[in-house]
C-alpha positions, -999 to +999 in steps of 0.1 A: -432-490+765-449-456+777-455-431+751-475-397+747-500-393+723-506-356+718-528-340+697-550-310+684-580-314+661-601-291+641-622-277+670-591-262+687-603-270+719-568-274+732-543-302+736-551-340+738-526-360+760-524-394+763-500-414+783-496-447+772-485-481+780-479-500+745-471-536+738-471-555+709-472-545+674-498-554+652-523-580+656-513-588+692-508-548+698-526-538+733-524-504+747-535-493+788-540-457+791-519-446+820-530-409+821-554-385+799-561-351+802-570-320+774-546-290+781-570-259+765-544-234+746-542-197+761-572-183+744-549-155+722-531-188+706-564-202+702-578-173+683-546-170+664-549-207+653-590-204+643-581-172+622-552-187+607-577-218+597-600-195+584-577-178+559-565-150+578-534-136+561-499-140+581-465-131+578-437-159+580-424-145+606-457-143+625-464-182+612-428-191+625-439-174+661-472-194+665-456-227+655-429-223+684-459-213+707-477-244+696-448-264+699-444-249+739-478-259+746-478-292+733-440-299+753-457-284+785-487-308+780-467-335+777-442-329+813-476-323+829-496-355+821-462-376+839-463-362+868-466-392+891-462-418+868-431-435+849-408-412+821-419-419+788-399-430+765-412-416+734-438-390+718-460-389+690-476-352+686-492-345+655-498-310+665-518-285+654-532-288+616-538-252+601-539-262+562-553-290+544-554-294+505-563-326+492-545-343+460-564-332+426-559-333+390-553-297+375-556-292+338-528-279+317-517-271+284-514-307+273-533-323+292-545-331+328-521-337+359-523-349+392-508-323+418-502-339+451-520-328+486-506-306+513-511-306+546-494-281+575-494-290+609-476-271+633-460-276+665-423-284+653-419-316+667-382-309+673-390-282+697-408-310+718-383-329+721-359-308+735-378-292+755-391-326+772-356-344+768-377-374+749-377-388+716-408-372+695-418-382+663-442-361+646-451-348+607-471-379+605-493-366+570-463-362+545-449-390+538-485-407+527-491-375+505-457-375+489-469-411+480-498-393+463-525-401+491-548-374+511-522-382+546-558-386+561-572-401+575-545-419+592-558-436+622-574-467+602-545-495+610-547-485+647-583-487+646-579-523+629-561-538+656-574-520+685-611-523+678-621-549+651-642-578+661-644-613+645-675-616+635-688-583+634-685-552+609-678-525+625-674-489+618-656-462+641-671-429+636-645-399+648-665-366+654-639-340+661-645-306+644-643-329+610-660-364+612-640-393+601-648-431+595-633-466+598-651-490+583-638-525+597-648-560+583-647-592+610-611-596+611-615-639+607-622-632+572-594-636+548-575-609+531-596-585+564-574-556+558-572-551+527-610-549+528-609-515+555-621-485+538-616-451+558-623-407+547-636-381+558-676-383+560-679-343+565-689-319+591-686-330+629-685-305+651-676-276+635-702-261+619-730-269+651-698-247+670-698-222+645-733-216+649-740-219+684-711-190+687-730-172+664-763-174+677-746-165+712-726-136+705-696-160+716-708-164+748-714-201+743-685-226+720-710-251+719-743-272+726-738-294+754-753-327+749-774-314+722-798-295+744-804-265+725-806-289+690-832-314+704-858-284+712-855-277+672-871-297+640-845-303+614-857-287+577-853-319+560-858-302+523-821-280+534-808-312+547-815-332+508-802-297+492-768-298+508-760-333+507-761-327+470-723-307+474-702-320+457-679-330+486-709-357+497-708-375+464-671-377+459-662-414+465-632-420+486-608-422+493-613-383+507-603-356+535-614-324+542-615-296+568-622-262+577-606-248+545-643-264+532-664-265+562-659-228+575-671-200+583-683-188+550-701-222+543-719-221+574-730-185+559-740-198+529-763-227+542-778-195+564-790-177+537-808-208+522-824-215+553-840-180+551-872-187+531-880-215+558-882-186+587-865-215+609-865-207+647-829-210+666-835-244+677-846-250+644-817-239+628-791-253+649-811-290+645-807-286+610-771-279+611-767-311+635-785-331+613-760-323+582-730-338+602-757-370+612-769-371+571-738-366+556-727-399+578-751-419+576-754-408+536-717-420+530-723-451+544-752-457+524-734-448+495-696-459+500-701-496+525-715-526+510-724-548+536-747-545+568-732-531+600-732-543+628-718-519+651-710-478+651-688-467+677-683-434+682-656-409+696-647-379+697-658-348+713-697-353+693-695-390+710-709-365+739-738-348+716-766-371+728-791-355+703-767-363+672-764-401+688-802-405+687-805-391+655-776-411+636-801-441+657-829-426+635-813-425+605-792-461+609-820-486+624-799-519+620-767-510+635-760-504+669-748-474+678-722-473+710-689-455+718-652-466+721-656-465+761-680-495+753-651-521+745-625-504+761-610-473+744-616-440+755-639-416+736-619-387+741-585-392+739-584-426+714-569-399+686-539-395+707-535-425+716-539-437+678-508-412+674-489-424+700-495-459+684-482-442+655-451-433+666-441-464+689-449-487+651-423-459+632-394-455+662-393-486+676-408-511+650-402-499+615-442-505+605-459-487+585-482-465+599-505-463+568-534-477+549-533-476+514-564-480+503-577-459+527-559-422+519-550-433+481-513-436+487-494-453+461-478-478+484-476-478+525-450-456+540-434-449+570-452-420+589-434-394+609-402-375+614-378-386+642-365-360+663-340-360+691-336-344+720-302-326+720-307-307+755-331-317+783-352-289+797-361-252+790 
């Protein structure tokens, strides 16, 4: 079946498209990736989105505005990447996420009480679909929170049946703007998937972008292949100092995102650097070595047994200085990329989502891993929308 994977992560860099040919289900599912291409947004959405993110105040009316733009951008994507190539016959488009609250326990009167998570993503997935004339499911997070779980990160079962290895342990390290693991034991053990473990290990990308646009007036989003980074020495005393947030020590399962990684804490870790008198290159190593520490760290803390292989994707699959580092700081394991056995590095998050929605439209599985977001039980991911007019 072809599907569309669409998607937009924490960098905003613009839209991931995927189109996909998908067969199977679970452990016989295969996907070939037709067609893959990232549509950047208009750079006034773009800024809208990032301030949004950041906490900038907005009307609902204004909110309601930028989810329709989202939603136009996503649809456009999405007629583009078929041209030449077969309709699909579904999409999965887990837009644009702008708020993201973990589940926690709140104290009250009588006691203490779990409030669940929330999550907004925008894009309304209903818009898509009649703007493309195809089925779209999208929503994917809120049916795993309303089970009580963090409705991240949700990519672990596709990552189980796409990449596990027999023998091996693997783990598949996402570095979008947030970085995200799988951990994935050799699927010929017994019982392998209840053994995956997944969360949020920290920082990717974002903070290294923050800072480069920073340090460049805006004139540069971020450091290509690690250049600028690798001329720098990272302040390892800084490095032990933040790793002691609490975020790092919190055993999963976990998510985060900009509403913790942001701005203001990239400000804060700048005014501790100050009594080093780092350089630039100094500083912005320092900064990449947080998202490399604050992976390796979690595995250290939160995987029991020896890996074997670290594959990596996303956008800081690219950052050639943060590969050789996370080499430094990870000796035994093997550190390759999801183009190594066969899945792109940059667009496997959309396909994961357009996996996603072919196992909740067509095949009634469930998209989620328990164990891995904290949900009380696995659910169903994804709202169904369909197309009630064809076109604009």
């Amino acid at each position: 079946m072809y599907c569309i994977g669409l998607m937009s992560g924490t960098s905003v860099d613009g839209i991931d498209a995927a189109l996909v040919d998908i067969t199977g289900t679970e452990l016989d599912l295969k996907i070939n990736l037709i067609a893959g291409k990232t549509y950047p947004y208009p750079q006034e959405i773009r800024q809208q989105i990032i301030e949004v993110c950041s906490g900038k105040p907005i009307s609902v009316e204004e909110l309601s505005q930028l989810d329709d733009a989202i939603a136009h951008c996503f649809a456009q994507a999405a007629k583009i990447i078929q041209n030449g190539y077969p309709r699909a016959e579904l999409i999965g488009s887990h837009g644009q996420t702008v708020f993201h609250r973990p589940p926690f326990v709140s104290k009250r009167d009588k006691g203490k009480e779990t409030q669940l998570g929330y999550s907004l993503q925008i894009g309304r997935g209903e818009v898509i679909a009649n703007l493309t004339g195809i089925p779209t499911v999208s929503n994917f997070r809120v049916a795993d929170i309303a089970a009580g779980g963090q409705g991240a990160p949700l990519v672990s079962k596709v990552d189980a049946y796409l990449l596990s290895h027999p023998t091996h342990h693997r783990c598949i390290q996402n570095i979008g703007g947030i970085g995200n693991v799988t951990y994935l034991p050799p699927h010929q053990q017994a019982n392998w998937v209840q053994k995956i473990r997944g969360w949020d290990t920290g920082p990717g990308n974002v903070l290294i972008d923050l800072a480069i646009q920073k340090m460049t007036n805006g004139q540069q989003t971020y450091d290509k292949n690690g250049q600028w980074a690798a001329q720098g020495t990272p302040c390892q005393p800084l490095i032990q100092k933040w790793l002691e947030q609490e975020f790092f020590q919190q055993p999963p399962p976990k998510s985060t995102g900009r509403e913790l990684f942001s701005p203001t804490y990239l400000e804060q870790c700048w005014q501790e650097a100050q009594p080093y008198r780092l350089t630039n290159e100094d500083w912005l190593a320092t900064v990449t070595e947080l998202t490399v520490a604050s992976i390796a760290h979690s595995y250290e803390q939160f995987i029991k047994n020896s890996i074997n292989e670290i594959l990596l994707c996303g956008g800081g699959s690219r950052n050639q200085y943060l590969a050789q580092r996370l080499q430094q700081y990870l000796p035994k394991s093997q550190i390759m990329t999801t183009n190594d056995v066969g899945i792109n590095i940059d667009f496997k998050e959309s396909i994961a989502f357009g996996v996603l929605a072919y196992w909740r439209f067509v095949c009634g599985i469930f998209g989620n891993l328990p164990q891995v977001t904290g949900a009380k039980k696995s659910m169903l991911l994804g709202d169904i929308h369909l197309p009630v007019c064809v076109g604009e």
